[in-house]
Structure formats: structure tokens, C-alpha cells
C-alpha positions as CSV (number, residue, x, y, z in Angstrom):
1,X,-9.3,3.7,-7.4
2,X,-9.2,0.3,-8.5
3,X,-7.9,-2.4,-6.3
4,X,-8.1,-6.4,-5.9
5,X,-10.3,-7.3,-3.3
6,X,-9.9,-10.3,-1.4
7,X,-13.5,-11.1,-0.4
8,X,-12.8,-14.9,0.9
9,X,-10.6,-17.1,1.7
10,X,-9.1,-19.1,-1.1
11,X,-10.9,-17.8,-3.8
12,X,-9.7,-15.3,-6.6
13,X,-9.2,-11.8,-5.8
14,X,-11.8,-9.4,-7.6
15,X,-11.0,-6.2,-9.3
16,X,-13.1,-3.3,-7.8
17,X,-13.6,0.2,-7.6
18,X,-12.7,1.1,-3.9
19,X,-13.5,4.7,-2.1
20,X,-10.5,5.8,-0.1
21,X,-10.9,8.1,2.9
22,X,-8.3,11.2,2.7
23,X,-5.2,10.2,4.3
24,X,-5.0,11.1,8.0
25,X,-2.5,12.2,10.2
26,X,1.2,10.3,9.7
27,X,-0.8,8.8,6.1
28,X,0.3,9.0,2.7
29,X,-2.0,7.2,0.1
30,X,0.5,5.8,-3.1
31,X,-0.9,4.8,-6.4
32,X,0.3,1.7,-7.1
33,X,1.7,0.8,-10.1
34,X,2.7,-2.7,-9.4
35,X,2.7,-4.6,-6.4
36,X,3.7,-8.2,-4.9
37,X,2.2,-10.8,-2.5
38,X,4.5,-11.4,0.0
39,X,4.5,-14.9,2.4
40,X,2.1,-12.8,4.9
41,X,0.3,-12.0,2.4
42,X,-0.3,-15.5,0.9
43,X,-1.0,-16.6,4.4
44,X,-4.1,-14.1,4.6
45,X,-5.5,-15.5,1.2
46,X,-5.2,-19.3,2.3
47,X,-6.8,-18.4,5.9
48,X,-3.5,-19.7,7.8
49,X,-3.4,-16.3,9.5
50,X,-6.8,-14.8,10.8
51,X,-7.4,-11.4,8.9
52,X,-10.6,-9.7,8.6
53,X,-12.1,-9.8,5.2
54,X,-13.1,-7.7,2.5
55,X,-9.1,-7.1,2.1
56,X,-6.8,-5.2,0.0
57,X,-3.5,-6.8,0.2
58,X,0.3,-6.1,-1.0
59,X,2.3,-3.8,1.6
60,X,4.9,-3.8,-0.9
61,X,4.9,-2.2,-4.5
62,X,6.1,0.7,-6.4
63,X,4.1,3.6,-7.6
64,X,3.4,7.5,-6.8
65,X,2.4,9.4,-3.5
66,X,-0.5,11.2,-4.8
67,X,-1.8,12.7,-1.0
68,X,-0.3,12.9,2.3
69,X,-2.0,13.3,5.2
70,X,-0.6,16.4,8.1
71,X,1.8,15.8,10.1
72,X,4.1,14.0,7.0
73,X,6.8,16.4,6.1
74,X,9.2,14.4,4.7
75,X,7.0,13.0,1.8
76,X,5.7,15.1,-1.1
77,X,3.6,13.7,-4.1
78,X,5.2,13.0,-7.1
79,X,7.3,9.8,-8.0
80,X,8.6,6.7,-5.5
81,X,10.5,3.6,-6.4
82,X,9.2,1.6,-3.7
83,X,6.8,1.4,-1.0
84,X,7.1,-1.4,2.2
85,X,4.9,-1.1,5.1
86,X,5.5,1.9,7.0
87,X,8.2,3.4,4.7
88,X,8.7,4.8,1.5
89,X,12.1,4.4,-0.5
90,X,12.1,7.9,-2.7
91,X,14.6,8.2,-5.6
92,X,16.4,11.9,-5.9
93,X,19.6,13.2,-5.2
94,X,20.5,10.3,-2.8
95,X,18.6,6.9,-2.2
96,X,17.7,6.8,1.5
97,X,14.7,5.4,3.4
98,X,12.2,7.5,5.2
99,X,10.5,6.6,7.9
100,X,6.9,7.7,7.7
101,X,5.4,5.9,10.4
């Protein structure tokens, strides 16, 4: 899967290949299709906030659940209209937010 890699602080991200384990338990893994870098975000590329580095950044985005991990019943793979940290906003029937955490 491709991803852009912060590798330090201040400098451009790099887009790499990255390996991703299988999701584990309470994990979903989402394809991203486009994603944003949010104020915490920023803060981790200028080195305001102290975050370990390599880095893949953007918590927030929009894409498809292609895997989830056990223990995650209320996500299935197929299409999402937006992801945040720790929940995924699905589109059917009714637009509700479910807590995957």
C-alpha cells in the first residue's frame, strides 16, 4: 500500500510502499482515498509535539474498509464516507457513527 511517509521533521513527506500487518483485534484497516492534515497533525511535521518518526499521518479521510480485524462486528468491508480516529461514519440506510474503538 502506498502511503506518505514522514521521515523528519520539517521536510517533505515521501511516497512509499508500506507493509501493513493484518488488523488485530478491535482493528479495521481503510484504503484511503483522500485524506487531510489536521492542526495535530501539522504539529507532528513541524516537531511542536514530540512523535516518533518514520510516520504515517492523517487520522481523518475517506475511503474503503478493506479488512477488519475479530472482535469488530459492526464494520464490514465495502464503502465508507469518512473515517476519524477511532470511528468510522458508514453511509447506508441511515447515517450514524459507529464506534469501533
Amino acid at each position: 500500500m502506498r502511503a506518505a511517509v514522514l521521515h523528519e521533521h520539517r521536510r517533505p513527506f515521501a511516497i512509499e510502499e508500506v507493509d501493513l500487518a493484518p488488523p488485530g483485534q478491535g482493528e479495521v484497516e481503510v484504503r484511503l482515498h483522500a485524506s487531510g492534515v489536521c492542526r495535530s497533525d501539522w504539529s507532528t511535521v513541524t516537531g511542536d509535539t514530540p512523535s516518533p518518526l518514520p510516520a504515517v499521518l492523517g487520522h481523518e479521510g475517506a475511503g474503503v474498509v478493506e479488512r477488519v480485524g475479530p472482535g469488530v462486528g459492526s464494520v464490514e468491508p465495502g464503502p465508507v464516507r469518512l473515517v476519524r480516529a477511532g470511528v468510522i461514519l458508514r453511509q447506508d440506510r441511515h447515517d450514524r457513527e459507529l464506534d469501533i474503538s
